[in-house]
DRENKOLKE-283754 format. One record per residue: residue number from 1; x, y negated, z of N, C-alpha, C in turn. Coordinates in Angstrom, 1 decimal. Atoms other than C-alpha are relative to their C-alpha. Layout:
<atoms>
<atom><nr>NUM</nr><n_X>X</n_X><n_Y>Y</n_Y><n_Z>Z</n_Z><ca_X>X</ca_X><ca_Y>Y</ca_Y><ca_Z>Z</ca_Z><c_X>X</c_X><c_Y>Y</c_Y><c_Z>Z</c_Z></atom>
...
</atoms>
This chain:
<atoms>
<atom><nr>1</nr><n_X>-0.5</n_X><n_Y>-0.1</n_Y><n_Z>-1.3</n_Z><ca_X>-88.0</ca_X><ca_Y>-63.3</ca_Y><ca_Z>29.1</ca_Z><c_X>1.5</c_X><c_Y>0.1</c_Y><c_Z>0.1</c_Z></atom>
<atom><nr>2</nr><n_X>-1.5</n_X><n_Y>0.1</n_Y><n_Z>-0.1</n_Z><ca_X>-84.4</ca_X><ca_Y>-62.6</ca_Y><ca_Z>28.2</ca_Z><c_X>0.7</c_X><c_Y>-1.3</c_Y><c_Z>-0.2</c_Z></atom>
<atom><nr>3</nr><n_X>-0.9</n_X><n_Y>0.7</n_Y><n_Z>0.2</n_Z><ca_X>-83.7</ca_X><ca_Y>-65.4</ca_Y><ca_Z>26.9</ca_Z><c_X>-0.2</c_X><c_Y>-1.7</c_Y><c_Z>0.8</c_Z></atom>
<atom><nr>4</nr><n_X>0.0</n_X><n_Y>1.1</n_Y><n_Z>-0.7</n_Z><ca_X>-84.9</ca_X><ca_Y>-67.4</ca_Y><ca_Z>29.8</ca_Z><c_X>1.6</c_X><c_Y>0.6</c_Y><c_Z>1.4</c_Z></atom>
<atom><nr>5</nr><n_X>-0.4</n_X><n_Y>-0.6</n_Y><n_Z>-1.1</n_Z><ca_X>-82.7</ca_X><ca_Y>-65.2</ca_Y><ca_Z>32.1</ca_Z><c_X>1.8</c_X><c_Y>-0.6</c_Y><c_Z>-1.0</c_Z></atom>
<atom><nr>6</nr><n_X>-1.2</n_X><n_Y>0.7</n_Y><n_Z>0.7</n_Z><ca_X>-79.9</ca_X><ca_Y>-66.5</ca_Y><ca_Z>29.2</ca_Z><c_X>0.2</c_X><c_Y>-1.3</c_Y><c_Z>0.5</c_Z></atom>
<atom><nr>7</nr><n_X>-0.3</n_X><n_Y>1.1</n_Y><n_Z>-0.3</n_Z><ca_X>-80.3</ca_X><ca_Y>-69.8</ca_Y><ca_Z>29.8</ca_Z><c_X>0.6</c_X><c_Y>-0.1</c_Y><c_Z>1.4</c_Z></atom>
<atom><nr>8</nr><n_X>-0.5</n_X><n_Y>0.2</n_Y><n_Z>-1.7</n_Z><ca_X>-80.2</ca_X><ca_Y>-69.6</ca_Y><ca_Z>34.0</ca_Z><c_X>1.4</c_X><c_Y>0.7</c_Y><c_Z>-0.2</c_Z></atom>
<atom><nr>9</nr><n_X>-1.1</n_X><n_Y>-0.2</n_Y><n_Z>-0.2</n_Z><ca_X>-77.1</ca_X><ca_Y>-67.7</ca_Y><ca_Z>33.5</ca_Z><c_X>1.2</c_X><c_Y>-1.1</c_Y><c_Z>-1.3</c_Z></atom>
<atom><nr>10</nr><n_X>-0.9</n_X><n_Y>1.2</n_Y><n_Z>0.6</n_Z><ca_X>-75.3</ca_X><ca_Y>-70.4</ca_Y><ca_Z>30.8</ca_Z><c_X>-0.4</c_X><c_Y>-1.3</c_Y><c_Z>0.8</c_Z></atom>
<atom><nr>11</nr><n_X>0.1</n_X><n_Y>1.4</n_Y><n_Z>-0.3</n_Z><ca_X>-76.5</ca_X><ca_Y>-73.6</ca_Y><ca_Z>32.8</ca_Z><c_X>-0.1</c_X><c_Y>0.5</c_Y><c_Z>1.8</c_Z></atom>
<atom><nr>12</nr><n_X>0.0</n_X><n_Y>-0.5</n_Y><n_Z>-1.9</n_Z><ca_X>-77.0</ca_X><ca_Y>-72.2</ca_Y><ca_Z>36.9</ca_Z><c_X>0.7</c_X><c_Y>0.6</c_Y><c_Z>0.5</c_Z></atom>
<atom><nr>13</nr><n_X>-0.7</n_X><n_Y>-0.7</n_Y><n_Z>-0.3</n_Z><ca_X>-74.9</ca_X><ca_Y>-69.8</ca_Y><ca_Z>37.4</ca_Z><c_X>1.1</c_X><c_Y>-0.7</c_Y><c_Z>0.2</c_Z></atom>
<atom><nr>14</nr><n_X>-1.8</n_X><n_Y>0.8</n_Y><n_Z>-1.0</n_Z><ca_X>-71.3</ca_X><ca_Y>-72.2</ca_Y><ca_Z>37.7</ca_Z><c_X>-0.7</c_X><c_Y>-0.5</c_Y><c_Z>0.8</c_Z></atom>
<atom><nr>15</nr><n_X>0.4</n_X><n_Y>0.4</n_Y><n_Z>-1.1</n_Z><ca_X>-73.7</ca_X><ca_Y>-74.3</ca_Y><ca_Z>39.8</ca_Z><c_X>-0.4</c_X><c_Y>0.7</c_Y><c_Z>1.6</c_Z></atom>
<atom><nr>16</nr><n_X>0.1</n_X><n_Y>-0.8</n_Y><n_Z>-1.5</n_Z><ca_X>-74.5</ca_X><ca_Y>-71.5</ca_Y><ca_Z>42.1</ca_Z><c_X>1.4</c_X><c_Y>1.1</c_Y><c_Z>0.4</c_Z></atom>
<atom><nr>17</nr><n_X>-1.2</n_X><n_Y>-0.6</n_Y><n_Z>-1.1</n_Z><ca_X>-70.9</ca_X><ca_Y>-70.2</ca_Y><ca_Z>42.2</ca_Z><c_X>0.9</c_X><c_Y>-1.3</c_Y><c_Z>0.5</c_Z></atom>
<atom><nr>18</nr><n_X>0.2</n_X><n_Y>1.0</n_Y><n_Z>-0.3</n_Z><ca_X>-70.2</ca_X><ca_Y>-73.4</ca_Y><ca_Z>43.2</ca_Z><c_X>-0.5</c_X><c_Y>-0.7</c_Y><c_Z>1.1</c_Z></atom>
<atom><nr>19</nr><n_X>0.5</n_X><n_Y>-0.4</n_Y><n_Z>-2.0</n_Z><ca_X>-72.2</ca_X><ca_Y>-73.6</ca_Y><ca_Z>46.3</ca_Z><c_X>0.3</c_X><c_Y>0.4</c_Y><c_Z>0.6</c_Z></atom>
<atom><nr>20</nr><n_X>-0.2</n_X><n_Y>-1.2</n_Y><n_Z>-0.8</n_Z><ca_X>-71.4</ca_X><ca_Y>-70.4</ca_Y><ca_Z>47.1</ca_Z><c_X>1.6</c_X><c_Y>-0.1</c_Y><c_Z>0.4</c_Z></atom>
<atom><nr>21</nr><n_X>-1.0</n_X><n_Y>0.2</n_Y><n_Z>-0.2</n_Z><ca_X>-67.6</ca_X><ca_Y>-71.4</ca_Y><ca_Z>47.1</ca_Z><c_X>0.3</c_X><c_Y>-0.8</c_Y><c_Z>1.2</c_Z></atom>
<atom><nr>22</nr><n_X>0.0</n_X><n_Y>1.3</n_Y><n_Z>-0.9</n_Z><ca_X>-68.0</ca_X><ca_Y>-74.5</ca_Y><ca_Z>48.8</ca_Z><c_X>-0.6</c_X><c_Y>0.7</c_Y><c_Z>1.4</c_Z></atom>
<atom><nr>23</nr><n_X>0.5</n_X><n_Y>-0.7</n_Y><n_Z>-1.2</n_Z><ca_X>-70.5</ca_X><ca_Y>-72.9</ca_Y><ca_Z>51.5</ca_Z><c_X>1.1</c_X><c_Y>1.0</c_Y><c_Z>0.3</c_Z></atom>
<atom><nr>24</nr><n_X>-1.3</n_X><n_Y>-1.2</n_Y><n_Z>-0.3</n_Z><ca_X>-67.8</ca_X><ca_Y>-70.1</ca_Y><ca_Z>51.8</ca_Z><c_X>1.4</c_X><c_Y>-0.6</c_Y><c_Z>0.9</c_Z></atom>
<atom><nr>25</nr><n_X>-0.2</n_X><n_Y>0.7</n_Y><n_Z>-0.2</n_Z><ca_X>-65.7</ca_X><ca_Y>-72.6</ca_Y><ca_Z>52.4</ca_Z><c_X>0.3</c_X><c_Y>-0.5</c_Y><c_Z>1.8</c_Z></atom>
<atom><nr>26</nr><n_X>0.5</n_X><n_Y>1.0</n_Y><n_Z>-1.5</n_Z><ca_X>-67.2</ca_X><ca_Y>-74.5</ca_Y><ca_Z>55.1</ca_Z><c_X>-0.5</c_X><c_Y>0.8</c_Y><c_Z>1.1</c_Z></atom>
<atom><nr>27</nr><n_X>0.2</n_X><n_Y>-1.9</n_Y><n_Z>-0.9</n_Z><ca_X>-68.4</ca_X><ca_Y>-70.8</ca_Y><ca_Z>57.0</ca_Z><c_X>1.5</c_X><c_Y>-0.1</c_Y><c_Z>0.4</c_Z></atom>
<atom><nr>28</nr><n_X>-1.4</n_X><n_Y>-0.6</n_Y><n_Z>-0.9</n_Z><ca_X>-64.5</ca_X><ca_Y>-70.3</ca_Y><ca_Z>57.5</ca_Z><c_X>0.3</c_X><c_Y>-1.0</c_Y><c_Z>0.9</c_Z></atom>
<atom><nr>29</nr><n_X>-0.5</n_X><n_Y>1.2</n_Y><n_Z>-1.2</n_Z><ca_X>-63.6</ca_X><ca_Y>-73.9</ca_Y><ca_Z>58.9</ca_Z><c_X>-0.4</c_X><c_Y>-0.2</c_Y><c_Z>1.1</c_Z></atom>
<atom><nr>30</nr><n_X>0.4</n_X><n_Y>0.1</n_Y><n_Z>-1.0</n_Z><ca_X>-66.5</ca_X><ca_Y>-73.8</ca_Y><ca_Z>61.0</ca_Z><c_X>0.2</c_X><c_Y>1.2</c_Y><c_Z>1.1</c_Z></atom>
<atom><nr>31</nr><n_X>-0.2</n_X><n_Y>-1.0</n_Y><n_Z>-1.0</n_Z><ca_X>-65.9</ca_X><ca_Y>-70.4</ca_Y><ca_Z>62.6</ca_Z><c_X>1.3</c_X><c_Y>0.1</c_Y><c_Z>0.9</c_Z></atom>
<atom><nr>32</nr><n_X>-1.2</n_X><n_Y>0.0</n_Y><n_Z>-1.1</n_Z><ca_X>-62.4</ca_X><ca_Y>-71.1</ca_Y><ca_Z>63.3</ca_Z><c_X>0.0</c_X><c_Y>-1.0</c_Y><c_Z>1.2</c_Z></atom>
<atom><nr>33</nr><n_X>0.4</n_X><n_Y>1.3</n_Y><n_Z>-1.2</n_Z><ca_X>-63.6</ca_X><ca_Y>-74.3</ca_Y><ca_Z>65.0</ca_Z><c_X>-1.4</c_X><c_Y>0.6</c_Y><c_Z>1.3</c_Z></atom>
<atom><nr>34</nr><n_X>1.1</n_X><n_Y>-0.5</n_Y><n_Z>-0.8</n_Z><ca_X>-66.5</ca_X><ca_Y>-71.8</ca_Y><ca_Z>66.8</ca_Z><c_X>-1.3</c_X><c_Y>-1.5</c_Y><c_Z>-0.2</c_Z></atom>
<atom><nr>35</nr><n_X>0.8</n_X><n_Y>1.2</n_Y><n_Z>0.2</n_Z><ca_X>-68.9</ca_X><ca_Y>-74.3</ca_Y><ca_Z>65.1</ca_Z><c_X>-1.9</c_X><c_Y>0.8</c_Y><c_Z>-0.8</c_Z></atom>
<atom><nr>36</nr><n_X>1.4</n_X><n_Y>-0.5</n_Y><n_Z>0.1</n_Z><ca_X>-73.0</ca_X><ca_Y>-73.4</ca_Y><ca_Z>64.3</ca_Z><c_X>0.4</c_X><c_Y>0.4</c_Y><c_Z>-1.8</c_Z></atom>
<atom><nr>37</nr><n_X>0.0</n_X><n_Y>0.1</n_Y><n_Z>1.3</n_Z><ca_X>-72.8</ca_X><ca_Y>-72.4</ca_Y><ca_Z>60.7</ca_Z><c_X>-1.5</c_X><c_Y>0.8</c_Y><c_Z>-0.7</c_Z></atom>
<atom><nr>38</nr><n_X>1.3</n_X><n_Y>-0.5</n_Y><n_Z>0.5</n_Z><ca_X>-76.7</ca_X><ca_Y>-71.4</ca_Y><ca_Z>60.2</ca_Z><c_X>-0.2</c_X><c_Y>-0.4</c_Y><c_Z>-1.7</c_Z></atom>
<atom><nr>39</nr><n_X>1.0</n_X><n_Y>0.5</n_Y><n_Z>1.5</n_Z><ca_X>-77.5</ca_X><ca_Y>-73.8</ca_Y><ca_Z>57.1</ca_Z><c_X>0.7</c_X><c_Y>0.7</c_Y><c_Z>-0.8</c_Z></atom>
<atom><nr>40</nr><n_X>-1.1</n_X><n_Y>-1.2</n_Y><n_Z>1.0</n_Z><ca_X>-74.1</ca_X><ca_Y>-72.2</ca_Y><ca_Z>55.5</ca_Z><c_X>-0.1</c_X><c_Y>0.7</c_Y><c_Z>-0.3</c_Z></atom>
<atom><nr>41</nr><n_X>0.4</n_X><n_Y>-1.5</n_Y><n_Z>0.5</n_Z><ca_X>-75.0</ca_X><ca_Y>-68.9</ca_Y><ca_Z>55.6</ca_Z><c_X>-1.2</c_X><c_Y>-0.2</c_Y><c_Z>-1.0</c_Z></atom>
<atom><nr>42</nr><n_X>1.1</n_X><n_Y>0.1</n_Y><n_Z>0.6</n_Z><ca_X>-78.5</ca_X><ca_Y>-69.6</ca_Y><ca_Z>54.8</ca_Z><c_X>0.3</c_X><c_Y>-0.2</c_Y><c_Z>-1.7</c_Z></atom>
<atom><nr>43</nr><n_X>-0.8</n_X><n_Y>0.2</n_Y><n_Z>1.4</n_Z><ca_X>-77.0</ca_X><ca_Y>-71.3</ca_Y><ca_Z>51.4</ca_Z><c_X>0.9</c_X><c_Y>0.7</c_Y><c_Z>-0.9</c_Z></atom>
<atom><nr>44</nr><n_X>-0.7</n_X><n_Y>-0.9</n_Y><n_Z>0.6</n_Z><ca_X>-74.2</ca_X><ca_Y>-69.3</ca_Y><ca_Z>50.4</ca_Z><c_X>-1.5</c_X><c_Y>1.6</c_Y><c_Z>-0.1</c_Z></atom>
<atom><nr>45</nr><n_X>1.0</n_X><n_Y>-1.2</n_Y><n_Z>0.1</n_Z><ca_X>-77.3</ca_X><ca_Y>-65.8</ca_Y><ca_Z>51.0</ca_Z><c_X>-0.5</c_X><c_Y>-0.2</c_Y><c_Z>-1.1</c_Z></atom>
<atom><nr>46</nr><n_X>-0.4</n_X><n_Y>-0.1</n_Y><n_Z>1.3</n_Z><ca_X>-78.8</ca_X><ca_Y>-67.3</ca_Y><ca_Z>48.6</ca_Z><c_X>-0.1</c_X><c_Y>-0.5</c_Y><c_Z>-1.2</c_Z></atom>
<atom><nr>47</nr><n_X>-0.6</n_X><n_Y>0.3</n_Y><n_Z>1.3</n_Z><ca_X>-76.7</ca_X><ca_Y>-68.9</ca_Y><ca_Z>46.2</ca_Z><c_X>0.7</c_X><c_Y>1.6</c_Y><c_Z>-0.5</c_Z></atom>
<atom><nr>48</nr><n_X>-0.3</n_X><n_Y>-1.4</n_Y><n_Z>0.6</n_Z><ca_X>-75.2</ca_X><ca_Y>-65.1</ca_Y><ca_Z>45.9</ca_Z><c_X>-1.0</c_X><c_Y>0.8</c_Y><c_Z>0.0</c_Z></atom>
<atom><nr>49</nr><n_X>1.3</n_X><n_Y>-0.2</n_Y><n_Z>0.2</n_Z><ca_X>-78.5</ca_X><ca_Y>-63.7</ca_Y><ca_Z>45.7</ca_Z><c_X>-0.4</c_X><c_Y>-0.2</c_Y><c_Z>-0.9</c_Z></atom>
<atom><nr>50</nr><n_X>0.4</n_X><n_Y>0.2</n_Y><n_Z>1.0</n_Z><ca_X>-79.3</ca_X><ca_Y>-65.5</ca_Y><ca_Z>42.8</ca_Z><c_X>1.1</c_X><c_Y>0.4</c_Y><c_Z>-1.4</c_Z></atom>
<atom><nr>51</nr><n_X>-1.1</n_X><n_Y>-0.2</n_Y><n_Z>0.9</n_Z><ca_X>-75.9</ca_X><ca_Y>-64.9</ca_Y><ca_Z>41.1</ca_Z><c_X>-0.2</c_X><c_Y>1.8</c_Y><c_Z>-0.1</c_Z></atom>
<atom><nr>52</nr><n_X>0.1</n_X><n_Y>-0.8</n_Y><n_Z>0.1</n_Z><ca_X>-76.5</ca_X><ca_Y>-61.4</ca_Y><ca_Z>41.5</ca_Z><c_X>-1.1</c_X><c_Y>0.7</c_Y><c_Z>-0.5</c_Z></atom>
<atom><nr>53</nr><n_X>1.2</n_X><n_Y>-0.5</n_Y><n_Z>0.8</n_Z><ca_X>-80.0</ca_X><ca_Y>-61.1</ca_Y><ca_Z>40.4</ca_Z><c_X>-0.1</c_X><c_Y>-0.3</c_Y><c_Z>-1.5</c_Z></atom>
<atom><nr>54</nr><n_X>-0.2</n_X><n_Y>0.7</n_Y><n_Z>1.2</n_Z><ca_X>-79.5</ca_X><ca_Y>-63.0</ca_Y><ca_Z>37.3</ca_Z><c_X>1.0</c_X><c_Y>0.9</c_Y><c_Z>-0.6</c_Z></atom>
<atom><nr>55</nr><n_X>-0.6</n_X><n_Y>-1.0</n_Y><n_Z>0.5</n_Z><ca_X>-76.6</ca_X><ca_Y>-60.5</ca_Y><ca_Z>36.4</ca_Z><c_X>-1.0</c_X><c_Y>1.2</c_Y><c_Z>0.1</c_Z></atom>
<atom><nr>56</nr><n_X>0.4</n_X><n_Y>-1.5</n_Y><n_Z>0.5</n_Z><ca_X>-78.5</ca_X><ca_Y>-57.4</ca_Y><ca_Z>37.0</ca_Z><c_X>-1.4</c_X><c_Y>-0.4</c_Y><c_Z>-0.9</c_Z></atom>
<atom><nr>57</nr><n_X>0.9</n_X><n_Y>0.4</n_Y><n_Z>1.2</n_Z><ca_X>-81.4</ca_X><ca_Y>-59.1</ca_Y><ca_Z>35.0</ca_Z><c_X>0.3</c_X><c_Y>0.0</c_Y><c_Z>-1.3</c_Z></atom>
<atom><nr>58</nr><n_X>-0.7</n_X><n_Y>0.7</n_Y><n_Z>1.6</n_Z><ca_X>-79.3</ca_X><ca_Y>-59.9</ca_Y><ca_Z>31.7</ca_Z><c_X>0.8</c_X><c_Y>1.7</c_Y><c_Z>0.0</c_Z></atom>
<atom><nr>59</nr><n_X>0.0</n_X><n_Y>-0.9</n_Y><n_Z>0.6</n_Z><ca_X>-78.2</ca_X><ca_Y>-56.3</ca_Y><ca_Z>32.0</ca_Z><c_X>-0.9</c_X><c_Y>1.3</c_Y><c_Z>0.2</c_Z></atom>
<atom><nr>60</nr><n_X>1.2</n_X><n_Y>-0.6</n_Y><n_Z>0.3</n_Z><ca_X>-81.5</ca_X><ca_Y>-54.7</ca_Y><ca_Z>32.5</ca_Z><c_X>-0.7</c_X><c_Y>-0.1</c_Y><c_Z>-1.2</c_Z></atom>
<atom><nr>61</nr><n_X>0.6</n_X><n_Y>0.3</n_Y><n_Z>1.2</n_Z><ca_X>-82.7</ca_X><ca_Y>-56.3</ca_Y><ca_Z>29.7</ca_Z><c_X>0.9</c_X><c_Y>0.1</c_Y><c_Z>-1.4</c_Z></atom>
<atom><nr>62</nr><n_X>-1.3</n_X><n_Y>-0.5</n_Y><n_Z>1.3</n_Z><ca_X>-79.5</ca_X><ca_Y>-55.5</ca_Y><ca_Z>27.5</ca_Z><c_X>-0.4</c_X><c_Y>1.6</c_Y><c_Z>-0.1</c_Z></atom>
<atom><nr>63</nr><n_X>0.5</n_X><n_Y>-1.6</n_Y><n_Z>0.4</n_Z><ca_X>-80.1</ca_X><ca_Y>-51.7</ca_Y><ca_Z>28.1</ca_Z><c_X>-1.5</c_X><c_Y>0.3</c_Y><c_Z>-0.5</c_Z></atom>
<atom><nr>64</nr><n_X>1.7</n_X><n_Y>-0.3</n_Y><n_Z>0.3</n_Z><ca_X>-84.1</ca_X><ca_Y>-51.6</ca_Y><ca_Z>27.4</ca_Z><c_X>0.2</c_X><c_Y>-0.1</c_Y><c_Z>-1.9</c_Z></atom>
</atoms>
């Protein structure tokens, strides 16, 4: 199990900060423009969601 939670954090993890930049991103332009930003959030939630479970995974399984 660790060393699947290795892998998603060496190959996923730039991809999902990445997203999460970009979507972050495109959240500000649209709010300054008072513009719908549903799918944005939706995406950035969770692309940081996964970036954060994947870290407390890799160090759950480091302390055991």
């Amino acid at each position: 199990m660790f060393d699947f939670f290795i892998i998603i954090a060496t190959f996923l993890l730039p991809i999902f900060a990445i997203v999460f930049c970009l979507n972050l991103v495109a959240i500000l332009k649209k709010v300054k423009e008072e513009e719908f930003t549903n799918g944005n959030t939706i995406l950035l939630t969770l692309s940081f969601t996964a970036i954060v479970y994947t870290f407390s995974m890799l160090i759950i399984q480091t302390s055991s």
